[in-house]
N, C-alpha and C positions, 0 to 999 in steps of 0.2 A: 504494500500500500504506500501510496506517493504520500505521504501525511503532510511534508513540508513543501508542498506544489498547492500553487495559491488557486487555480483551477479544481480541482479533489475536492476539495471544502466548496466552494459554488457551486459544482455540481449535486455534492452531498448536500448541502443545506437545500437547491431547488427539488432535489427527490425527494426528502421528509417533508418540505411545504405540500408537492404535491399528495404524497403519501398522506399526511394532515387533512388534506381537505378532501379524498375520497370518503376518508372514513370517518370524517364530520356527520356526513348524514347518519351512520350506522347506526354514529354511540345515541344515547339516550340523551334527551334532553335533561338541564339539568336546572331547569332555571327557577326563578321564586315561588313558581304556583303550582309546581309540579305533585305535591302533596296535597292542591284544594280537590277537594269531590266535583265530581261534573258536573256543570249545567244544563239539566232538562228545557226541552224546548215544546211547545207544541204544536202539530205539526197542521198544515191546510192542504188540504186535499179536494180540489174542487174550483170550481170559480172565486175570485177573491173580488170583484167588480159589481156586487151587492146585487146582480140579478142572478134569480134562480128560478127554478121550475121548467114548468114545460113553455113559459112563454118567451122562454130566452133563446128557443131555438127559430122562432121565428123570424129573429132580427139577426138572424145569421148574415155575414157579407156576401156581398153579389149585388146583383139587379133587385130592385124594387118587384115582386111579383106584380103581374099585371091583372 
């Protein structure tokens, strides 16, 4: 190993950087909130635009029926 070739070392420290940041994603997050319980949501399933029933398929887009 060249230890004392100032090229050995830049390439070593750019293959740990890269090495670093493949396996960035891997690890686990480690950050403040990782301990809080998760927040429930509740979920909409359906029209969100406050018509409903059967007379909102009337007003489907297109032509005006004649």
């Amino acid at each position: 190993m060249p230890i004392g070739d100032w090229q050995f070392w830049i390439a070593s420290l750019g293959a740990l950087a890269a090495l670093w940041l493949l396996a960035r994603p891997l690890l686990g997050a480690r950050g403040g909130d990782a301990g809080a319980p998760a927040r429930r949501t509740t979920l909409t399933i359906g029209r969100t635009d406050g018509v409903s029933g059967e007379g909102s398929r009337a007003r489907a887009p297109g032509p005006p029926p004649s």
